[in-house]
C-alpha positions as CSV (number, residue, x, y, z in Angstrom):
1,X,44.8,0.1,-5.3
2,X,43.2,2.0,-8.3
3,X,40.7,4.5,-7.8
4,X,38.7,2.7,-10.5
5,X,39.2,-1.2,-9.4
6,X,38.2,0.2,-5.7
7,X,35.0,1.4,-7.3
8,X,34.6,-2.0,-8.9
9,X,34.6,-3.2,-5.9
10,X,32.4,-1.4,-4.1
11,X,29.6,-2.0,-7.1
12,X,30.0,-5.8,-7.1
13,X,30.0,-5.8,-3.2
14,X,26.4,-4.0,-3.1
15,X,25.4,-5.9,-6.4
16,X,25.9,-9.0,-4.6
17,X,24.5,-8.4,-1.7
18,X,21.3,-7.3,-3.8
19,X,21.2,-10.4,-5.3
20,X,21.3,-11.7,-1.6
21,X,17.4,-11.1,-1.2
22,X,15.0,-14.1,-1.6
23,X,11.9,-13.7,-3.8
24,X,9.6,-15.4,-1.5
25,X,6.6,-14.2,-2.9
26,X,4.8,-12.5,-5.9
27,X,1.9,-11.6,-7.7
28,X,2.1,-11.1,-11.5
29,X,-1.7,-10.5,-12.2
30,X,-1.2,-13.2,-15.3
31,X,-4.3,-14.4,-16.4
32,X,-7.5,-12.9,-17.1
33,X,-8.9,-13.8,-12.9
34,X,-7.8,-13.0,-9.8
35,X,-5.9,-15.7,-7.8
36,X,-8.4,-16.6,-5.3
37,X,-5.7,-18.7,-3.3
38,X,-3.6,-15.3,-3.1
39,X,-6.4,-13.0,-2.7
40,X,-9.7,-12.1,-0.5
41,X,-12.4,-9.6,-1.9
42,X,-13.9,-7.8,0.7
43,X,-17.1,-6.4,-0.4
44,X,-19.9,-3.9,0.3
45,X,-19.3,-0.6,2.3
46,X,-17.9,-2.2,5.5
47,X,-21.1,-2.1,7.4
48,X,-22.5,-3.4,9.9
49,X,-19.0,-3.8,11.7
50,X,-17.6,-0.9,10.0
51,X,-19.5,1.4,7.8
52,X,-17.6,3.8,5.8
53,X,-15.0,1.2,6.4
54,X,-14.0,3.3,9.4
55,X,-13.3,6.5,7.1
56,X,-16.4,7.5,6.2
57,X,-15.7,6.3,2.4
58,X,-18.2,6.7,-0.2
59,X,-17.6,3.4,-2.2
60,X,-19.6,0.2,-2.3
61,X,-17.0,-2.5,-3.4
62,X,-17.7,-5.0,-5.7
63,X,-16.1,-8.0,-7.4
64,X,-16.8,-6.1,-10.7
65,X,-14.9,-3.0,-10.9
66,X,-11.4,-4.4,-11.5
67,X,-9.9,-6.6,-14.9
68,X,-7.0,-8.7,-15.5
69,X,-5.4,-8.1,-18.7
70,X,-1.5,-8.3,-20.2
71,X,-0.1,-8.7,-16.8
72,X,-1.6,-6.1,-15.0
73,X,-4.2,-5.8,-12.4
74,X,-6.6,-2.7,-13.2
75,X,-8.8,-1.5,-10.7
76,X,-11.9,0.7,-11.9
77,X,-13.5,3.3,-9.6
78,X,-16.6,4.0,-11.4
79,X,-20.2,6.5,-10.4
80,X,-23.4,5.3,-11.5
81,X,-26.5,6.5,-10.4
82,X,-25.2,8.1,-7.7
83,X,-23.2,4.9,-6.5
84,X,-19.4,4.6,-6.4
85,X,-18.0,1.7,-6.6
86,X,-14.4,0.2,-6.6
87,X,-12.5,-3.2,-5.3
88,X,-10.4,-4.1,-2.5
89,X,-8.4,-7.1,-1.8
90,X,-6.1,-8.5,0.8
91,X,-4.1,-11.3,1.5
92,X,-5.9,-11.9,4.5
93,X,-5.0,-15.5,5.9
94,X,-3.8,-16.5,2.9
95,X,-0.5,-14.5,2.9
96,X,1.6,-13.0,5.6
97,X,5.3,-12.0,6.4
98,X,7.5,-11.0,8.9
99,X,10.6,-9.1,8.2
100,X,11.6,-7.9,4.7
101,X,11.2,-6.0,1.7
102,X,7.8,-5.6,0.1
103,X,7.1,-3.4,-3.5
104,X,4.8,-2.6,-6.0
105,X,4.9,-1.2,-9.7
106,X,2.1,0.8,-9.7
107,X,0.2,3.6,-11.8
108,X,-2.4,6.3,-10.3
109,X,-5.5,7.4,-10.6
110,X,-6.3,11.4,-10.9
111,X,-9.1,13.4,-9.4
112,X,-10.4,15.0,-5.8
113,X,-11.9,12.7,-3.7
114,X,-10.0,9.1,-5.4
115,X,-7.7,7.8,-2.4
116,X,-5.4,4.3,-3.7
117,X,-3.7,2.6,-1.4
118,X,-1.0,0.1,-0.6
119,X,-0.8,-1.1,2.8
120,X,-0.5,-4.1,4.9
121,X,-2.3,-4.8,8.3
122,X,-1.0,-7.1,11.2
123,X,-2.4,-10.2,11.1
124,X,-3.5,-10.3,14.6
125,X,-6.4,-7.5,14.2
126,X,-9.3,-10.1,14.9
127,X,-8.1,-10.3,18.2
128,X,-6.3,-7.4,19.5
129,X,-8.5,-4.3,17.2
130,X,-7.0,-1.5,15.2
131,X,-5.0,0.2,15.7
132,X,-3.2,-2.2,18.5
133,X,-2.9,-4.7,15.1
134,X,-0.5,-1.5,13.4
135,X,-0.7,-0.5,10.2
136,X,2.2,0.1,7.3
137,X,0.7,2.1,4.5
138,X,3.7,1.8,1.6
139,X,1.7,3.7,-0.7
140,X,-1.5,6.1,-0.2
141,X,-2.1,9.2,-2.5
142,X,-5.3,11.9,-2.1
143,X,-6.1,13.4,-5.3
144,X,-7.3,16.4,-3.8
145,X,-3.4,17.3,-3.2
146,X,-1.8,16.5,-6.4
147,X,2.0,15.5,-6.6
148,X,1.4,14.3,-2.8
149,X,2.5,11.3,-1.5
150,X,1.8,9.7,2.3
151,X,4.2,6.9,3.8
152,X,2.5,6.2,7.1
153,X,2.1,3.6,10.4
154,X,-0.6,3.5,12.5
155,X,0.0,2.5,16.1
156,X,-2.0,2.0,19.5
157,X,0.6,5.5,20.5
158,X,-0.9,7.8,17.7
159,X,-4.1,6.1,16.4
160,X,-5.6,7.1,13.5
161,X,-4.2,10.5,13.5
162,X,-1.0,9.5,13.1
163,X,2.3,11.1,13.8
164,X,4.4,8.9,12.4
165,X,3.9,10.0,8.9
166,X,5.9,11.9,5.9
167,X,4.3,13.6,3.0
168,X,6.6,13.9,0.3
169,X,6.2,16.2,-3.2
170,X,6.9,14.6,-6.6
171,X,6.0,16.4,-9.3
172,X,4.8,14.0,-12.2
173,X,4.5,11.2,-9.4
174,X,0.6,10.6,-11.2
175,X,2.5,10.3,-15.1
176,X,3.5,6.7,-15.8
177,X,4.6,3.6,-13.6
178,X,6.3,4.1,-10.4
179,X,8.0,1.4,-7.5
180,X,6.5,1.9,-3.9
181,X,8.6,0.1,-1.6
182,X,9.1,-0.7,2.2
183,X,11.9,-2.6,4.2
184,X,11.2,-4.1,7.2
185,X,13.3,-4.6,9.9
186,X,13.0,-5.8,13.6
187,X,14.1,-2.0,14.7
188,X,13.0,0.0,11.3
189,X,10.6,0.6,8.2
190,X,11.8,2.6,5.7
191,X,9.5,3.5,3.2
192,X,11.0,4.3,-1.2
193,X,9.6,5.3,-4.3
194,X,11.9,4.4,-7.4
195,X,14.4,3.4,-4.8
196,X,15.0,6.7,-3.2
197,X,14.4,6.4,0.5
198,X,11.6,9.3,1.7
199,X,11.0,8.0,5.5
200,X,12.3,6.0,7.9
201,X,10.4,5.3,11.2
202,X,12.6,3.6,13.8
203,X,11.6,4.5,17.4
204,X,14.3,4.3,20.0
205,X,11.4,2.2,22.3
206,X,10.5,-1.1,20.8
207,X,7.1,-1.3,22.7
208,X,4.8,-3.6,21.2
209,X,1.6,-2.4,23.1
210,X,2.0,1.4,22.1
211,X,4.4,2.1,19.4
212,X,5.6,-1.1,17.7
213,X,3.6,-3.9,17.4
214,X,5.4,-4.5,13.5
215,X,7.1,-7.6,15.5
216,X,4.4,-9.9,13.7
217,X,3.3,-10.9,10.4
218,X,1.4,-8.8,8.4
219,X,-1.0,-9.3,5.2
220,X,-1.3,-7.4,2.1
221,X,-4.0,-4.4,1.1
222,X,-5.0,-2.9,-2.1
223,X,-7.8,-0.6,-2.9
224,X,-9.1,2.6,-4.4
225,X,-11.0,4.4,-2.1
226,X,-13.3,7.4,-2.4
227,X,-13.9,10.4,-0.6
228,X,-13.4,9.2,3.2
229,X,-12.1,11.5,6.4
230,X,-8.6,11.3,4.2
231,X,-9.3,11.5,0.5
232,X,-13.2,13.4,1.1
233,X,-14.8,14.8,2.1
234,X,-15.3,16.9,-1.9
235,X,-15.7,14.5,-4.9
236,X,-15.1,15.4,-8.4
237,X,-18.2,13.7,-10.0
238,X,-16.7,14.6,-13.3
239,X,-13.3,12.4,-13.4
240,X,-14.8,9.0,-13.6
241,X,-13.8,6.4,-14.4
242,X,-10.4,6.5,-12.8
243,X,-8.1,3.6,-13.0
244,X,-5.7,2.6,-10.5
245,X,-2.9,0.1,-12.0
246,X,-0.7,-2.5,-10.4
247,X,2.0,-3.9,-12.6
248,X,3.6,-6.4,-9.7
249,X,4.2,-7.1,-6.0
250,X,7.0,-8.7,-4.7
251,X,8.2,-9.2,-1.5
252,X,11.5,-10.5,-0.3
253,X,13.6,-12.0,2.3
């Protein structure tokens, strides 16, 4: 066989097994309103259950700091009179998956003390707590350490201080759009940005109660946080507003 009909081969082979993948859900941000039936706000700083929203964040969230407009979700954090304020929503209940690939197009804010995130929770926290719920953070950038990036989990074995973790340098990584991607498997998460793959977590004990409990569905996150145990405790008063932009998410079967 031809070198170059072998390599045709090979590139319709993975092509088609691309096109293998089943869009089983997605969020466009059309219109000029959030779609409630997709999406929770959750409001306020966390208290009285969890003040700080368990990071000791600065940010009151609010249903008015973020804007639909040409397909695009834009989320605002803003400082007024010595109040920051942002948005975060989830899927909470409305959405969850089990298995598969999960991406966003997103753009980033700039400036110490801003912390966006995109990150999913399993849907079983009511009951069983964090971090015994887990946690998959796909996307989380502190700009305090520019050209940073943090792919992450969160498990009952390393809590919030998490070992299971890789920070990877891109230079440019706040300039222009970028994808933030996760596959999910029953044994693995891997974790991409513009499809190159930066971490893979796949523990040679699958044990729910310590170190994986990603055997269950999980729902959606996204927010811009502020100063926080993570992206804090130091706040540049001067950089806002600062925008954090989602183009799409998609996840797939």
């Amino acid at each position: 066989m031809k070198p170059t009909v072998f390599l045709w081969l090979v590139l319709l082979f993975f092509s088609c097994k691309e096109e293998g993948k089943k869009l089983i859900w997605e969020e466009n941000f059309d219109g000029n309103a959030l779609n409630e039936a997709h999406w929770n706000f959750e409001l306020g700083n966390g208290c009285p259950n969890l003040c700080g929203w368990g990071n000791n964040e600065r940010q009151i969230y609010t249903k008015t700091n973020h804007k639909l407009e040409n397909g695009m979700l834009t989320i605002t954090a803003n400082l007024k009179d010595s109040v920051y304020t942002s948005t975060r929503i989830t899927t909470k209940n409305k959405f969850q998956f089990k298995y598969g690939t999960i991406e966003a197009r997103a753009k980033l804010p700039v400036g110490q003390g801003l912390w966006p995130a995109f990150w999913m929770l399993g849907s079983n926290i009511d009951t069983v707590g964090w971090p015994k719920c887990g946690e998959i953070d796909i996307l989380e950038y502190v700009g305090k350490e520019p050209s940073m990036v943090f792919t992450s989990l969160h498990t009952q074995d390393s809590h919030g201080e998490t070992i299971n973790t890789k920070k990877t340098k891109i230079e440019g990584i706040e300039d222009g759009f970028h994808v933030y991607k996760a596959h999910w498997t029953e044994t693995k998460i891997e974790f991409f940005i513009d499809d190159k793959l930066l971490y893979t977590f796949a523990p040679e004990a699958l044990n729910d109660e310590t170190i994986w409990p990603f055997n269950q569905p999980f729902y959606i996150l996204v927010n811009l946080a502020i100063g926080g145990n993570f992206g804090g405790p130091e706040v540049d008063d001067t950089v806002f507003p600062q925008q954090y932009i989602i183009d799409y998410i998609k996840v797939y079967k």
